[in-house]
C-alpha positions in Angstrom: 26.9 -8.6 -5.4 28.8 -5.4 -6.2 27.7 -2.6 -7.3 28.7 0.6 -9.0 28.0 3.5 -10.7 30.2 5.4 -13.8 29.1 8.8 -15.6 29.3 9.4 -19.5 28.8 12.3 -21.4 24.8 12.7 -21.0 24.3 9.4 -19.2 25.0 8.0 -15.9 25.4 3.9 -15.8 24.6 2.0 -12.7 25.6 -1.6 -12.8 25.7 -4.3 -10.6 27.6 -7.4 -11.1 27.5 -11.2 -9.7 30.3 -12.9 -9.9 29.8 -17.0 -10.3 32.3 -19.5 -9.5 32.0 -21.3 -12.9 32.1 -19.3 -16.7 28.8 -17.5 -16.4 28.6 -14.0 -14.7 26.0 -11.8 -14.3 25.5 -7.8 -14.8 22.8 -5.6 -14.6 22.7 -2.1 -15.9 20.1 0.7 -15.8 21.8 3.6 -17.9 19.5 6.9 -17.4 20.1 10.0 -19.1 21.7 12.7 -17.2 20.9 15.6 -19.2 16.7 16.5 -20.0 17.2 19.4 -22.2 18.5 17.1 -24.9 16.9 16.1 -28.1 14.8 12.4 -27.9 18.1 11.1 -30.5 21.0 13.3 -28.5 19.5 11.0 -25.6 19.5 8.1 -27.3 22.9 9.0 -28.5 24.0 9.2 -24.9 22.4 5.7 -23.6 23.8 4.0 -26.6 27.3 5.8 -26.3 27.6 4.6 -22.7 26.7 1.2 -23.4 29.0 0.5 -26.1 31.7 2.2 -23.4 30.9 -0.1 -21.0 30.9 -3.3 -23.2 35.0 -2.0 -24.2 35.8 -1.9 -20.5 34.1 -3.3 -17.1 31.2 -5.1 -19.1 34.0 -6.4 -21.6 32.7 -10.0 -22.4 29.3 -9.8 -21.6 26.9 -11.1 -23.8 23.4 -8.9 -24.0 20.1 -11.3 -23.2 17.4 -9.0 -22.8 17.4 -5.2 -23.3 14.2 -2.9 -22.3 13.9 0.4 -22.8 11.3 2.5 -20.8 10.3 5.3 -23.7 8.4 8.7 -23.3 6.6 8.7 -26.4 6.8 5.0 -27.9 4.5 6.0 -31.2 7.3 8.4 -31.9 10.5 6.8 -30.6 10.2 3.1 -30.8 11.2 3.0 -34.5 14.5 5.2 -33.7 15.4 3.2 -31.2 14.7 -0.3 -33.3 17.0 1.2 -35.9 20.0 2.4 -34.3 20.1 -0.5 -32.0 20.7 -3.4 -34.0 21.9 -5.7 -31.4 20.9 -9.7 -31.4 18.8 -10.3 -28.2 15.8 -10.2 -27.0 14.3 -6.5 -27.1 11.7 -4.9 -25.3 9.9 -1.1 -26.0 7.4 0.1 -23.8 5.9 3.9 -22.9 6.9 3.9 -19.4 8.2 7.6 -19.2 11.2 7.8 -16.9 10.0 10.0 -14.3 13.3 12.0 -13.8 12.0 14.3 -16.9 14.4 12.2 -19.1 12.5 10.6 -22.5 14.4 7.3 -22.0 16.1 4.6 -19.8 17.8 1.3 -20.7 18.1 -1.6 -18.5 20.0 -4.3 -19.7 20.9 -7.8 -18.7 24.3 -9.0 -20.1 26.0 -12.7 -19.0 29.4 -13.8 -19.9 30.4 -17.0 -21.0 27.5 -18.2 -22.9 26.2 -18.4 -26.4 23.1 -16.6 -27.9 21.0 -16.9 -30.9 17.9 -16.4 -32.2 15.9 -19.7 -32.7 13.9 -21.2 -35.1 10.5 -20.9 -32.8 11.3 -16.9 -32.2 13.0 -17.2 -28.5 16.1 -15.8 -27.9 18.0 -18.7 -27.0 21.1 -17.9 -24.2 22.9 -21.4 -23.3 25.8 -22.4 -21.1 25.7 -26.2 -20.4 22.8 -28.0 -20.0 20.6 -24.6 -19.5 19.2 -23.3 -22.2 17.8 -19.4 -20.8 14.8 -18.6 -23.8 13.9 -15.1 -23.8 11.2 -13.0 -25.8 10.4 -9.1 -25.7 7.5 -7.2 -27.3 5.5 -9.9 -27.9 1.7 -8.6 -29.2 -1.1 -9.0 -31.7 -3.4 -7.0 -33.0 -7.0 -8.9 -32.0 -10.3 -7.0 -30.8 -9.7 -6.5 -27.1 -7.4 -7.0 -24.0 -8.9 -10.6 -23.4 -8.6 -11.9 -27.2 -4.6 -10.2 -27.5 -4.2 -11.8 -24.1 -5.6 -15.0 -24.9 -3.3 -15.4 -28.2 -0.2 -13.9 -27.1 -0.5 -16.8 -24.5 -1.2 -19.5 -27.2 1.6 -18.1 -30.0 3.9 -18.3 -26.4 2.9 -22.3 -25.5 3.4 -23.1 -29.2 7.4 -21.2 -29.1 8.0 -23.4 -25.9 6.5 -26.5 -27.6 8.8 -26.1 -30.5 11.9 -25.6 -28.0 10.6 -28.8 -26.2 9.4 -26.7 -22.9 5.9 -26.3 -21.5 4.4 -23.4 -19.7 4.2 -25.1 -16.3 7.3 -26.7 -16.5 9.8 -24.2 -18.2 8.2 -20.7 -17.9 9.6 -18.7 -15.0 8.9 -14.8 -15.2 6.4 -12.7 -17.6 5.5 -9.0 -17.7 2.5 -7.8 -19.3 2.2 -4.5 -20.1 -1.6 -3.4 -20.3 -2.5 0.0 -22.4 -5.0 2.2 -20.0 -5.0 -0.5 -17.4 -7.9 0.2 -15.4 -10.3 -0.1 -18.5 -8.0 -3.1 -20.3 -6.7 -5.6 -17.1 -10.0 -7.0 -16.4 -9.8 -8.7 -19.9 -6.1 -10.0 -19.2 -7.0 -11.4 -16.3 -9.4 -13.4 -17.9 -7.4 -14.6 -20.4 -4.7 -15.7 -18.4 -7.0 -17.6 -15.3 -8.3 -19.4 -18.4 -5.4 -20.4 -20.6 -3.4 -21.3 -17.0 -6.3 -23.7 -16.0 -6.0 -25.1 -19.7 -2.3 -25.7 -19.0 -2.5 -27.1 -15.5 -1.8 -23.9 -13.8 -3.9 -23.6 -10.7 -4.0 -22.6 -7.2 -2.7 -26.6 -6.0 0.4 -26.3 -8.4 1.6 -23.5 -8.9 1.3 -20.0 -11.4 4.1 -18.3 -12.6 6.1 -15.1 -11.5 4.5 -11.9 -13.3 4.0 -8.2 -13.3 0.8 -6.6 -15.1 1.2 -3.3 -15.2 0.3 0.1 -17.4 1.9 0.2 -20.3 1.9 1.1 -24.2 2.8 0.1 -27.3 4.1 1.6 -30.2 1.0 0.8 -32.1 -2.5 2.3 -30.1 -4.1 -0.9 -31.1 -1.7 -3.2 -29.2 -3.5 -3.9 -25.6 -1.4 -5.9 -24.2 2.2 -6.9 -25.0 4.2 -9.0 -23.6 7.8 -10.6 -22.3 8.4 -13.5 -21.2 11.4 -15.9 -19.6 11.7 -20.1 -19.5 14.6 -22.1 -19.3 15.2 -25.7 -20.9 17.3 -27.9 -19.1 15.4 -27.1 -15.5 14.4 -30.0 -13.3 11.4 -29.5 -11.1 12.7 -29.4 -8.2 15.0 -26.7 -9.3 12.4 -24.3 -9.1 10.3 -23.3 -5.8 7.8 -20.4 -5.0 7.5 -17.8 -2.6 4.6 -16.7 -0.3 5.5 -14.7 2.5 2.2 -15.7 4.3 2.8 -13.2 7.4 2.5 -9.8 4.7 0.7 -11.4 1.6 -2.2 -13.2 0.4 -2.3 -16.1 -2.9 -3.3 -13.9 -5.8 -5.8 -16.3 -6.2 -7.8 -14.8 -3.6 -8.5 -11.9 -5.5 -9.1 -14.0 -8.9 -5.3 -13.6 -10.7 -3.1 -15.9 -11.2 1.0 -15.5 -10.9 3.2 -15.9 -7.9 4.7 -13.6 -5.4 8.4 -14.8 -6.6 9.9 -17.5 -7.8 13.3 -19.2 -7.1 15.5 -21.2 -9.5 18.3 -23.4 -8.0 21.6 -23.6 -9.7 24.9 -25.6 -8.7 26.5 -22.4 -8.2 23.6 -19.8 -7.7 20.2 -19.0 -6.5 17.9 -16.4 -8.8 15.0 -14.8 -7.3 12.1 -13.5 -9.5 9.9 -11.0 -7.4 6.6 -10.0 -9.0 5.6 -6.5 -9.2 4.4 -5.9 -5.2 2.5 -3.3 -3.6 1.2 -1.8 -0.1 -0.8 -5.1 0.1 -1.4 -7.2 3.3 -2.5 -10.9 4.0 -6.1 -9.8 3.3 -5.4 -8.7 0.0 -5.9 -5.2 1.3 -4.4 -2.3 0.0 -2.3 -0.5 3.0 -2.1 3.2 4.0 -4.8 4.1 1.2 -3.6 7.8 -0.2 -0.1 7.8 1.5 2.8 7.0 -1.2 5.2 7.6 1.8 4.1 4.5 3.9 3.1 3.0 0.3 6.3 2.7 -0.5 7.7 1.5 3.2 5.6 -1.2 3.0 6.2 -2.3 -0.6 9.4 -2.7 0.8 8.6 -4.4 3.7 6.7 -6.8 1.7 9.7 -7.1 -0.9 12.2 -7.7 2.2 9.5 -10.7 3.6 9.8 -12.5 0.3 13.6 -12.4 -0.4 14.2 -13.5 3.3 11.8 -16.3 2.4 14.7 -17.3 -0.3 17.0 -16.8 1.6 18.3 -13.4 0.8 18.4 -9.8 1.6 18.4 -6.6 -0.1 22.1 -6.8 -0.5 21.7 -9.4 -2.9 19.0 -7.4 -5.5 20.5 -6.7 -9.0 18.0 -4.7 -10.3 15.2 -3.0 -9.0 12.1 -1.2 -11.7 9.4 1.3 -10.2 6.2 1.7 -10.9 4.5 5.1 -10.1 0.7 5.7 -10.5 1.1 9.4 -10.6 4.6 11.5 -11.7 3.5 14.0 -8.7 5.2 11.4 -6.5 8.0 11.2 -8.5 10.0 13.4 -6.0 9.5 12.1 -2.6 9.5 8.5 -3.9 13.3 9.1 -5.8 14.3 10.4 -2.4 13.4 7.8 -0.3 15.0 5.5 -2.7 18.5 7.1 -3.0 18.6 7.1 0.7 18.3 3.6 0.5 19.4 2.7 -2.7 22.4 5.1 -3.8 24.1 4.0 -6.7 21.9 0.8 -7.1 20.4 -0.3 -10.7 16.6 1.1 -10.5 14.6 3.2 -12.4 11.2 4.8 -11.4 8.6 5.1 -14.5 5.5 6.0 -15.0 3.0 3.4 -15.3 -0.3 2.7 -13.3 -0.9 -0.5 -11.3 -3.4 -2.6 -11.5 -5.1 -1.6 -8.7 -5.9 2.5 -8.5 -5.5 2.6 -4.7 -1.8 1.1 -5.0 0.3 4.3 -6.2 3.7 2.8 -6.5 4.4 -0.9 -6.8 8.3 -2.5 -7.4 9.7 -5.6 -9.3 13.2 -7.2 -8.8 15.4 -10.0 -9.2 18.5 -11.5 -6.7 21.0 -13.8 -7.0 23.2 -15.4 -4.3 25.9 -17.7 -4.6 25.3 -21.6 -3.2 26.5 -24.5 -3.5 24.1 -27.3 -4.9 25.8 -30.4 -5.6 22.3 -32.0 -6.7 22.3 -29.4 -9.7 24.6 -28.7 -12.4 26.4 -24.7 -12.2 24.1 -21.8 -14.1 
C-alpha cells in the first residue's frame, strides 16, 4: 500500500493507492478542506477543484465507484453538492460534520481498469472480468418509523440484488446505516434487520454481513434511516470468510444485532478486508474504560489491529480509515493521537454518535493485501 498526501488551493488530498498485478488498481482519497473561514460553496469549490486535479495527474485513469461526502448541514447543502457534482457512481450524503471546523469532506473510491454503469435494478454496476462490484448510496424511504424505513430499505435492496441475479446472503458484503438521533431511532433498526436477516437465512450458524450503524442525517428530517450498501456478482462462497477475533470481541449476536466484525473477500490477486464500525468493546460485550476517550480510542485500535491480523494483515495494509466521535469536545485529543499514528493516511474524524452512548469514538476501515490465489480468478 502507498500512501501520500498533496495540498490544493483550500484542500489537502490524502490518497492511498494498491497497486494489483492484473488491470484493476485501487485508490482511496479523503480530500478535507484546509481553509474553515470559507463559504459552504468556496469549500465545495476546493474539494471538487482538487479532485478533478487529481483525476488529470496521479489518479489519471481511475474510475470513481462510490463517493461520500460527510456534510455539516445536509438540509442546506445536500442539493449543492447533488448539482455541481454530476459524476456517474454511486453517491452518498450524510450530516456527519467533519470535526476539524470544516463543513465538508469527500472520501472517494476510484479503480482503474474497469467499466461502470448504472443498471437497470438501480446499482451501480463496476465490472472487470467475471466480478461484477454493485454499489448503492443514499438509499431511504419515507415510512412511519426507524423499524418500517428499515424494514423496506432492506426489501427494495433484496429485490435490486434479485434483479442483478445476487441474494443477500450470498452476494452482499458491507452496509452502513446511518440512523437520525440514534439513541431514540436504532432500537427500531435493529429490529428490522434481526428480522428481515432471519427471513433471508441470515443467522448466528451462517453468517451476517459486515455493517456500521451509526448517527447520521438525512437531507430530508423525515428520512430515519438511510442506507449504503456493497455486493458483488461473480463471488463463489468460499471466496468470502468472516472475522471474529474471539480473544477482544464477542458475536454481535450476544447483544441482539446482527452484522459481522469484518469480512474478507478472496481474489486471484488480492485480499479485501471489510471492518465494521468497532469500539472500546471486550469479549463480554462490555464497553471498556467507560468516560475515557483516551484509552477508548487505544483499544478501538487494539480491537481493529486483532481483526486485521485475523486476515492476515496489519495496519500497513488499511486504505482508508472513517471516525466516529460521540462528542466534538474530543475532537482535539482524538485528531492527535491519530496523526501520531496515522500521518498522512486517508481518515477523517466526524461527528456522529454510536450506537451505544457509553462508546465515545468508534472506527471503520477497509485493507487490501496482495496474494496469490490460483483457485480464484484476479479482482
Amino acid at each position: 500500500m502507498m500512501n501520500r498526501s498533496i495540498s490544493f488551493d483550500n484542500a489537502r488530498a490524502c490518497i492511498s493507492q494498491f497497486a494489483g498485478t492484473g488491470q484493476v488498481d485501487e485508490y482511496h482519497v479523503m480530500i478535507r478542506v484546509t481553509n474553515p473561514l470559507l463559504s459552504f460553496r468556496q469549500q465545495l469549490d476546493a474539494v471538487l477543484d482538487a479532485y478533478q486535479q487529481l483525476l488529470s495527474g496521479p489518479l489519471a485513469g481511475g474510475v470513481a465507484v462510490l463517493k461520500r461526502y460527510f456534510l455539516s448541514d445536509a438540509a442546506n447543502q445536500a442539493d449543492e453538492v447533488l448539482a455541481a457534482d454530476v459524476s456517474d457512481c454511486a453517491k452518498s450524503l450524510v450530516e456527519q460534520a467533519p470535526l476539524d471546523g470544516t463543513k465538508l469532506g469527500l472520501w472517494a473510491y476510484l479503480m482503474t481498469g474497469v467499466t461502470s454503469r448504472l443498471t437497470e435494478s438501480g446499482l451501480y454496476e463496476v465490472a472487470h472480468g467475471p466480478y461484477r462490484h454493485l454499489w448503492n448510496g443514499s438509499a431511504h424511504n419515507l415510512a412511519a418509523n426507524s423499524e418500517y424505513q428499515t424494514r423496506l430499505l432492506f426489501n427494495e435492496y433484496i429485490m435490486q440484488l434479485a434483479q442483478e441475479g445476487c441474494t443477500l446472503k450470498d452476494n452482499c458484503i458491507r452496509t452502513w446505516l446511518f440512523v437520525s438521533d440514534v439513541d431514540l431511532n436504532y432500537g427500531g433498526v435493529v429490529r428490522a434487520r434481526n428480522q428481515v436477516f432471519f427471513t433471508q437465512g441470515l443467522t448466528h450458524d451462517t453468517h451476517f454481513i459486515a455493517s456500521t450503524g451509526i448517527g447520521g442525517r438525512a437531507q430530508d428530517p423525515c428520512v430515519l434511516t438511510q442506507m449504503d450498501n456493497y455486493a458483488v456478482a461473480g463471488i463463489e462462497a468460499r471466496q468470502v470468510s468472516h472475522l471474529y477475533a474471539p480473544t477482544h470481541l464477542n458475536r454481535t449476536s450476544d447483544y441482539g444485532v446482527s452484522f459481522e466484525r469484518g469480512t474478507c473477500v478472496d481474489y486471484g490477486d488480492r485480499r479485501q478486508v471489510f471492518i465494521s464500525g468497532t469500539a472500546s468493546i471486550d469479549n463480554k460485550g462490555q464497553i471498556v474504560h467507560p468516560g475515557d476517550v483516551v484509552r477508548q480510542t487505544h483499544r478501538m485500535w487494539q480491537n481493529v489491529e486483532v481483526l486485521l491480523t485475523e486476515a492476515g494483515c496489519t495496519y500497513d495494509d488499511v486504505a482508508e480509515m472513517v471516525v466516529y466521535l460521540r462528542d466534538p469536545a474530543d475532537y482535539a485529543v482524538v485528531s492527535r493521537l491519530y496523526e501520531e499514528r496515522f500521518a498522512g493516511r486517508p481518515y477523517i474524524i466526524v461527528h456522529a454518535p454510536v450506537c451505544r452512548s457509553g462508546w465515545l469514538v468508534e472506527m471503520e476501515c477497509m485493507a487490501v493485501k496482495a496474494q496469490h490465489h490460483a483457485d480464484f480468478a484476479p479482482f
